[in-house]
DRENFIMI-749456 format. One line per 4 residues: number of its first residue (from 1); their letters; for each residue x, y, z of C-alpha. Coordinates in Angstrom, 1 decimal. Layout:
// DRENFIMI-749456
NUM	A	X Y Z; ...
END
This chain:
// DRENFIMI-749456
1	XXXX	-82.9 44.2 19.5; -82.6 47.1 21.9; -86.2 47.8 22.0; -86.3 44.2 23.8
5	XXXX	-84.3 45.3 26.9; -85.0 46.7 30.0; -84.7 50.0 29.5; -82.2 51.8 32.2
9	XXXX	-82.1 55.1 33.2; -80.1 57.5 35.7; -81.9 59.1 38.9; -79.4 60.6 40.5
13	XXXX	-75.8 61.3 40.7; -72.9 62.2 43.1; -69.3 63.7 42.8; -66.3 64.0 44.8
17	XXXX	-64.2 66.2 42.9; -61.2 68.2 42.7; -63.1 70.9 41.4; -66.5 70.5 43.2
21	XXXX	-68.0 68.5 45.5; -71.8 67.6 44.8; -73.4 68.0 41.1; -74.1 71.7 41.1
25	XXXX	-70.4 73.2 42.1; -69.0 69.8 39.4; -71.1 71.1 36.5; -70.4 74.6 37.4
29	XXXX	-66.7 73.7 37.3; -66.6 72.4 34.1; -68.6 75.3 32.2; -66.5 77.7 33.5
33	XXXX	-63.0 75.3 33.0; -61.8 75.4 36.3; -58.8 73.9 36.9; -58.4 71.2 40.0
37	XXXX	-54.5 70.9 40.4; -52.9 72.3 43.8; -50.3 71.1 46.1; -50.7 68.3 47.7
41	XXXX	-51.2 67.8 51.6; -52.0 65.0 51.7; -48.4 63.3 52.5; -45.1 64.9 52.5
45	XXXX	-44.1 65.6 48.8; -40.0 66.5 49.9; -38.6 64.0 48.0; -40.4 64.4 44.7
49	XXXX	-39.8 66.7 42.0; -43.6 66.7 41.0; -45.6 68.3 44.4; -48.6 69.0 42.3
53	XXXX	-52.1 66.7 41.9; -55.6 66.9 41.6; -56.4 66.9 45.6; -59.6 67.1 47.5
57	XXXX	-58.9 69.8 49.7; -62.5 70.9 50.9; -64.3 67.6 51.9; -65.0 66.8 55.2
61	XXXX	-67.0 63.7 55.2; -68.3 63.9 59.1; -70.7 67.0 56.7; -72.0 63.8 54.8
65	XXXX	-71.8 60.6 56.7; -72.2 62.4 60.3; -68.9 61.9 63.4; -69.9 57.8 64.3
69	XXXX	-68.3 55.0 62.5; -65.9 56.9 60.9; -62.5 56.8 62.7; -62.2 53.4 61.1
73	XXXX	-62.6 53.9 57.7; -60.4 54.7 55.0; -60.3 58.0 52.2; -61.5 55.4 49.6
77	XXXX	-64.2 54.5 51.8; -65.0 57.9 53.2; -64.9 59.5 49.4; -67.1 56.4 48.0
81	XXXX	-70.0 56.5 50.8; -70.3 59.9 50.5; -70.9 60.1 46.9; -73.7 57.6 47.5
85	XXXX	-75.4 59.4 50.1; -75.5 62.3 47.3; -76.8 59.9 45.0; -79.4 58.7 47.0
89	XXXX	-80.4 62.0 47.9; -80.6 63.2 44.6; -82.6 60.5 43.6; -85.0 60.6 46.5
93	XXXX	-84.5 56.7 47.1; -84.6 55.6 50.6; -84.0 52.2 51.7; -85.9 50.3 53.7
97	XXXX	-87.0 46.7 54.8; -89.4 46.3 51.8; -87.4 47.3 48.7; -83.5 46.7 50.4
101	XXXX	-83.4 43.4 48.6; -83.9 44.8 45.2; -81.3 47.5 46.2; -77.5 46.4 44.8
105	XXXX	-74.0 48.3 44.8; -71.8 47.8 41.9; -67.9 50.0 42.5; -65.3 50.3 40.8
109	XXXX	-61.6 50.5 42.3; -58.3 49.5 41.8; -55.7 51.3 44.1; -58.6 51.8 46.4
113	XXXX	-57.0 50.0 49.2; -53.4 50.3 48.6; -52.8 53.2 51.0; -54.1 50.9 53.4
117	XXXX	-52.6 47.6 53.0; -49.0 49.7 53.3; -49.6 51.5 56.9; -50.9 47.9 57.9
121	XXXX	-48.2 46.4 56.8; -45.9 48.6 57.9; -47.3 48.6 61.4; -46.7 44.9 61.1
125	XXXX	-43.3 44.8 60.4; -42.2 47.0 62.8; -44.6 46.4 65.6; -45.0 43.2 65.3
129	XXXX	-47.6 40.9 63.7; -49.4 40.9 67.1; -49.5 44.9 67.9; -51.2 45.5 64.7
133	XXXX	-54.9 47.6 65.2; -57.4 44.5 63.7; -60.0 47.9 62.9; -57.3 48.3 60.4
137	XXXX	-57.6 45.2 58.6; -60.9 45.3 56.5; -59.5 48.6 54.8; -56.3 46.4 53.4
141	XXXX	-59.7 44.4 51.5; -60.2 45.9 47.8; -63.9 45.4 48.2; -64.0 47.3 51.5
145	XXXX	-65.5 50.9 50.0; -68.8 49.4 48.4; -68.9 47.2 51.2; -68.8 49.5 54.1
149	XXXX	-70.7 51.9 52.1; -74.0 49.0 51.7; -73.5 48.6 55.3; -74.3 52.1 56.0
153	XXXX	-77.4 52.7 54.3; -78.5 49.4 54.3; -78.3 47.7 51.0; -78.9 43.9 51.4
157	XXXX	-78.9 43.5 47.5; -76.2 42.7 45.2; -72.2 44.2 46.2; -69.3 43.8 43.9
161	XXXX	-66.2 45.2 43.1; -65.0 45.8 40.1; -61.0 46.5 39.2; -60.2 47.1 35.9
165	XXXX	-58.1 50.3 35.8; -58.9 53.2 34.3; -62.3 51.3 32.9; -63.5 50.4 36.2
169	XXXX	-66.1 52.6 36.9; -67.9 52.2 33.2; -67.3 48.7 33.5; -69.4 48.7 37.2
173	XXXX	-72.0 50.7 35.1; -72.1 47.6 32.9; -72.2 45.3 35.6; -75.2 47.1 37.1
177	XXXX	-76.9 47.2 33.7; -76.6 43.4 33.7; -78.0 42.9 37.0; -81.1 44.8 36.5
181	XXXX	-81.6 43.6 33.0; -81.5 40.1 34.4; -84.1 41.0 37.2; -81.7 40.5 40.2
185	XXXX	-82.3 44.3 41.0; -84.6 47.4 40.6; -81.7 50.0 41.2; -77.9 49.9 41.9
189	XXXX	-75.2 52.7 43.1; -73.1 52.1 40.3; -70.0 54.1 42.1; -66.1 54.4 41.5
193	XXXX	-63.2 56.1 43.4; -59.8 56.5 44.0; -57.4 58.2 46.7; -54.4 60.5 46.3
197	XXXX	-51.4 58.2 48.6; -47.7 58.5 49.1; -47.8 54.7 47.6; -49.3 55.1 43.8
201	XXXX	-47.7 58.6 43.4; -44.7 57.0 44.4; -45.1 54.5 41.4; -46.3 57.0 39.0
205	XXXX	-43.3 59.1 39.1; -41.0 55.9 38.9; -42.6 54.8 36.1; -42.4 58.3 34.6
209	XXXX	-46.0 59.1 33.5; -46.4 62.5 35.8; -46.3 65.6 34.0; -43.2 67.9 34.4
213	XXXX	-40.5 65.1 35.2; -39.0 65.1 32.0; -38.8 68.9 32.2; -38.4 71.7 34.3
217	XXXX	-41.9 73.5 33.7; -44.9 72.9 35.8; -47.0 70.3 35.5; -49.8 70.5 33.0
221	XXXX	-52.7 68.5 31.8; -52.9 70.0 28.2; -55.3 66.9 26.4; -54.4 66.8 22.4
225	XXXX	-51.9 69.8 22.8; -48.4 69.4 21.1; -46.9 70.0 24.8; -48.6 67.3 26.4
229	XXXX	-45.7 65.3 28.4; -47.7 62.8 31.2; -50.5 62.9 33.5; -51.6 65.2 36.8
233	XXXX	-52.5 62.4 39.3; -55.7 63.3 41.0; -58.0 61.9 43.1; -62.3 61.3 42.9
237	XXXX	-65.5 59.7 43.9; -68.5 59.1 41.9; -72.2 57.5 42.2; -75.6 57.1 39.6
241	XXXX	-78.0 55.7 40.7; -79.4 53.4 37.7; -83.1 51.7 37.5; -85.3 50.5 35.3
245	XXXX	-87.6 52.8 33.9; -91.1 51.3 34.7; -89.7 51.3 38.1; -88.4 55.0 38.0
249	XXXX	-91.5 56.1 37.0; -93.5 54.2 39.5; -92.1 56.2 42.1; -92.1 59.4 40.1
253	XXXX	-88.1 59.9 40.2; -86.7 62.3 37.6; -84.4 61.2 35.0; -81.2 62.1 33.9
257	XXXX	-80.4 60.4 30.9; -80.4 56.4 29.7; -77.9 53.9 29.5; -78.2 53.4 25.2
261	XXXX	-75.2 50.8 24.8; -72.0 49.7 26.3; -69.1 48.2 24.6; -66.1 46.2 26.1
265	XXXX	-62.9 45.1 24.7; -59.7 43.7 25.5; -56.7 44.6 23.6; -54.0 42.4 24.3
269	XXXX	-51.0 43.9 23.0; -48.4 44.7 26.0; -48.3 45.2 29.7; -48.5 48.7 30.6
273	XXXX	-48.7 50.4 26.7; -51.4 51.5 24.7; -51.8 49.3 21.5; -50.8 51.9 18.7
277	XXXX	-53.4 50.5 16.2; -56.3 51.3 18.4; -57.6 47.8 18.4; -59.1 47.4 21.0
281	XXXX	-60.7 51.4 21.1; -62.2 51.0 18.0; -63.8 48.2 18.7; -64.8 48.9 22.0
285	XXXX	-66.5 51.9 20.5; -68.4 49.9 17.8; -69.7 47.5 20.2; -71.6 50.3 21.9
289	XXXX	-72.8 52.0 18.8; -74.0 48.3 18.2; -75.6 47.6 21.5; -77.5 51.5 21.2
293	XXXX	-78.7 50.5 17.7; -77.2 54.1 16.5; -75.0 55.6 13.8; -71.7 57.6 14.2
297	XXXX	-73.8 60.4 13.1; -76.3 59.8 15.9; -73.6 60.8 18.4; -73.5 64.9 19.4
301	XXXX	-70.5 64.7 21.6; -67.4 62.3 23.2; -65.9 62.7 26.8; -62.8 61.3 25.5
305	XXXX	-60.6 59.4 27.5; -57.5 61.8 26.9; -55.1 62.4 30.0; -52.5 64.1 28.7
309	XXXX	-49.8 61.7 27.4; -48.4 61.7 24.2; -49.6 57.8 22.9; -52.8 58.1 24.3
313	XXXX	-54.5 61.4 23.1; -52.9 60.2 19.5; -54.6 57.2 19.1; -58.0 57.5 20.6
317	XXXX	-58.0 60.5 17.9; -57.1 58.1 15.5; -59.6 55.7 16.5; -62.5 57.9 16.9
321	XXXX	-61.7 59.1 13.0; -62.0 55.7 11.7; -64.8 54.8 13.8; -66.7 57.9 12.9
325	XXXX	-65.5 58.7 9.6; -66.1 62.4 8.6; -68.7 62.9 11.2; -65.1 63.1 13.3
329	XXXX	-64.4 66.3 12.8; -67.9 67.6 13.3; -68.3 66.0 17.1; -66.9 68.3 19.8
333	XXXX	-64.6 65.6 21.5; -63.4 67.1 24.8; -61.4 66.1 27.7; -62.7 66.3 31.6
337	XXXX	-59.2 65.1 33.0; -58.1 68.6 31.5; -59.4 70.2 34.5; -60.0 67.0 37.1
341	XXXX	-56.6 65.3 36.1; -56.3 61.3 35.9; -58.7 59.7 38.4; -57.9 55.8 37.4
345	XXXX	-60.7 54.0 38.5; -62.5 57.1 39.2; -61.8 58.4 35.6; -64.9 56.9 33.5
349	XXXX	-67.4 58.0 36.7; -66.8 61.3 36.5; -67.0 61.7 32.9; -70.1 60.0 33.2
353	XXXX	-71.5 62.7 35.6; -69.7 65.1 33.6; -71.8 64.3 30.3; -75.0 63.7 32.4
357	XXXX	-74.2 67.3 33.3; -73.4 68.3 29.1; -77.1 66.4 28.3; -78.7 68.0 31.1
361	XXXX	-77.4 71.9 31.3; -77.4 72.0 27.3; -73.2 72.3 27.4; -70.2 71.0 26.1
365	XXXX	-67.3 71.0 28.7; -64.3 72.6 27.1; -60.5 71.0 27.1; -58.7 73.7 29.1
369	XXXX	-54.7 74.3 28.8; -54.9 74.2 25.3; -51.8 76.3 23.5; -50.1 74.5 20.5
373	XXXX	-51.8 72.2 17.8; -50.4 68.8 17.6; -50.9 69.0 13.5; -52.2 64.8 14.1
377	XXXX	-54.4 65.4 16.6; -56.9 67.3 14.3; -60.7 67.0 16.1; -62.9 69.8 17.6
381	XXXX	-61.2 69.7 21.2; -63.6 72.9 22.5; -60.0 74.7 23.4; -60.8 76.3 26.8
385	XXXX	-64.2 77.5 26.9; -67.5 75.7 27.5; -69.7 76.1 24.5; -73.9 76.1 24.6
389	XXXX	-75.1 73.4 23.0; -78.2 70.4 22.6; -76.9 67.2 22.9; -79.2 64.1 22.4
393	XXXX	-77.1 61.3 22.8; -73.1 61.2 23.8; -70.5 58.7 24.1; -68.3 58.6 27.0
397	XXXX	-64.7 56.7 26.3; -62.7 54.9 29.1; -59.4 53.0 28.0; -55.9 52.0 29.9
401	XXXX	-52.8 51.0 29.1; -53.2 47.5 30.3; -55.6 46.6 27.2; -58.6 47.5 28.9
405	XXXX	-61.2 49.3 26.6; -65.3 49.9 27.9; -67.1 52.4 26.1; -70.3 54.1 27.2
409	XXXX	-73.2 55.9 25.6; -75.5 57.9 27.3; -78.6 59.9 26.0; -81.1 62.8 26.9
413	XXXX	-84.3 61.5 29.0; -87.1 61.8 27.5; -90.2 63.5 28.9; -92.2 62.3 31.1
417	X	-95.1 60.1 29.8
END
C-alpha cells in the first residue's frame, strides 16, 4: 500500500533551458509559449540542410560554477553541475561533513559524452596515441557529469548514471525514489542532460528524424498537428532535489510537489520504432496509476511525451484514450518539446520541472505551433496559449523508440502541518 512508503517529495529544482535558464525565466517561458529554436553556433552547420535546434545560447557557467576547475570539463558536465547548484540553492540544502553521507546523485544521460569521446579520439588518431591531453579523458566516461558534479559540492553519498534514452531522466527519478525508500539516503539531485554536438546531429539527420528534411519549409515542432514531419534537436539540463518528507520538514524546506507513483515498461517490439499498439505506453502508464493508488479520473493534466513525429504523437494519443477512457478527452494533454524541442535524456527532466511549474503557478503549458487537426489525434492539446488552471495531481509521460516506457506522477504539496 502506498500509505506504507516513505513518502517523497521535491525541494527544489533547476533548469538549463533553451527557453530559460533557472525556474522563474523556464516557467515564464512556458506560460507565455515561447519558442526555443534558433541557429545553431555551436559547430559549423554548412553541410546540413537542417541549421536549426534548440541551443543554449545565454549560459555561461563561470556565472554558476565560478572561473576554477572548469577548462576541463565538458557542456554535459558544465550544463549538469549547474543545474544542481540551482537545485541546491533553491532548496536551501548545504552539504557538509555531517549529512554528505546521506547526500546521493542519481543522472540521467545517454549521448552525454559522445562529443567527447570523438575530439579524443580524434586527437588520437591523428596525433598519436601518446600526444593525446589525459584532462581529456574522464569526459570520454558516460558517468563523468554526475560524477564531476558530486565532486564539486561534495556529495559522498550514492552516484549513478542512468542511460535509458529518452526515459533517462524519469527513470533516475525512480532510481532516487528507491534509494531513499530503502534508507540509503535522505535526499538525492535526481538530474538529467544532454548537449547539442556536430556527432548526434550528424546521426539524426542520417537517420532522418529532423524536421524539414523531407521538405523544403522550416523546421517545426508542431506536437499532434497534421504537419508534424520529425523532431527539433535541442539541448537541456535539469535537477530536483527529492527527500523524504519527515526529513524535509525537519529542516523546514518548502515543497514542491510529491513523487505519487512511477511506472516502467519495456516494450520489445523493434530497434529504433515505436511499437504501434502502445504496449508498452499503456502499461507503463497503468503501473504508475497503480503505484499512486489513483484513478484516470484522479489525473488533471499529462506532459505528454510528443516530439513532433508522426508515429509517436499517434500512439501515445491512442494509448492515453484507452488508458483513460472518456476522462481522455477531458485532461488537457500538452507538449513542452513544442517550445524546448527533443532533449533525449534531458526530455522527461524538464517536463518534470515543467509540471512542478503547472502544480505550482496554477497553469497548464500550452502546445505551441499548432495549425491543422490531425482528425486521429483528437485530445485537448491547449493549442498555443497557456491556460489558468488547479491542478492536484499530473502525470508526466517519457517513452522512446527503443522500447523504453517510464511514466511519472507528480502531485500538489500539501500544506504545511
Amino acid at each position: 500500500m502506498t500509505s506504507a512508503k516513505k513518502r517523497i517529495v521535491i525541494t527544489g529544482v533547476g533548469v538549463i533551458s533553451p527557453i530559460g535558464i533557472g525556474k522563474e525565466q523556464y516557467w515564464q517561458g512556458l506560460s507565455e509559449g515561447r519558442s526555443g529554436f534558433r541557429p545553431i553556433t555551436l559547430f559549423d552547420t554548412a553541410r546540413f540542410k537542417i541549421k536549426t535546434g534548440g541551443e543554449i545560447t545565454d549560459f555561461d557557467p563561470v556565472l554558476f560554477l565560478g572561473k576554477k576547475g572548469l577548462r576541463d570539463l565538458d557542456r554535459s558536465t558544465k550544463l549538469l553541475s549547474a543545474a544542481a547548484k540551482l537545485a541546491l540553492e533553491d532548496a536551501h540544502l548545504g552539504i557538509n561533513e555531517k549529512n554528505t553521507d546521506e547526500i546521493g546523485i542519481s543522472a540521467g544521460t545517454t549521448f552525454g559524452s559522445i562529443n567527447s569521446i570523438s575530439n579524443f579520439d580524434k586527437e588520437a588518431l591523428t596525433e598519436g596515441p601518446r600526444m593525446v591531453n589525459p584532462s581529456g579523458f574522464p569526459n570520454t566516461v558516460i558517468s563523468s557529469p554526475a560524477s564531476r558534479a558530486a565532486i564539486r559540492f561534495g556529495i559522498k553519498g550514492f552516484n549513478s548514471t542512468i542511460a535509458t534514452g529518452m526515459c533517462s531522466a524519469l527513470d533516475a527519478v525512480d532510481y532516487a525514489v528507491n534509494f531513499i525508500r530503502s534508507d540509503r539516503a535522505k535526499a538525492v539531485i535526481a538530474g538529467s542532460v544532454e548537449e547539442m554536438c556536430e556527432q548526434l546531429f550528424l546521426a539524426l539527420s542520417r537517420l532522418n528524424w529532423l524536421s524539414g528534411l523531407d521538405n523544403d519549409e522550416d523546421p517545426v515542432s508542431c506536437p499532434f498537428d497534421r504537419r508534424r514531419n520529425g523532431i527539433i534537436f535541442s539541448e537541456g539540463a535539469s535537477a530536483i532535489i527529492l527527500e523524504e518528507l519527515d526529513y524535509a520538514r525537519e529542516r523546514g524546506a518548502d515543497i514542491y510537489g510529491e513523487i505519487l507513483g512511477i511506472g516502467t515498461s519495456f516494450d520489445s517490439y523493434r530497434a529504433v520504432k515505436y511499437n504501434p499498439k502502445g504496449t508498452g505506453m499503456k502499461e507503463a502508464m497503468k503501473l504508475a496509476l497503480s503505484d499512486a493508488v489513483l484513478k484516470a479520473e484522479d489525473i488533471d493534466y499529462i506532459c505528454a511525451n510528443a516530439n513532433s513525429t508522426k508515429d509517436a504523437d499517434l500512439i501515445e494519443t491512442s494509448a492515453i484514450k484507452e488508458v483513460f477512457g472518456e476522462h481522455a478527452y477531458k485532461i488537457p494533454v500538452t507538449s513542452v518539446k513544442s517550445m524546448i524541442g527533443e532533449t533525449f535524456s534531458a526530455s522527461g527532466g524538464l517536463a518534470t520541472i515543467a509540471t512542478i511549474g503547472a502544480l505550482n503557478r496554477g497553469f497548464v503549458p500550452p502546445t505551441i505551433n499548432y495549425k491543422e487537426k490531425d482528425e486521429r489525434c483528437d485530445l485537448n492539446y491547449l493549442p498555443n496559449i497557456s491556460k489558468e488552471a488547479d491542478i492536484g495531481k499530473a502525470m508526466i509521460n517519457s517513452f522512446d523508440f527503443f522500447g523504453n516506457c517510464t511514466v511519472l506522477i507528480v502531485g500538489k504539496p500539501e500544506s504545511k502541518k
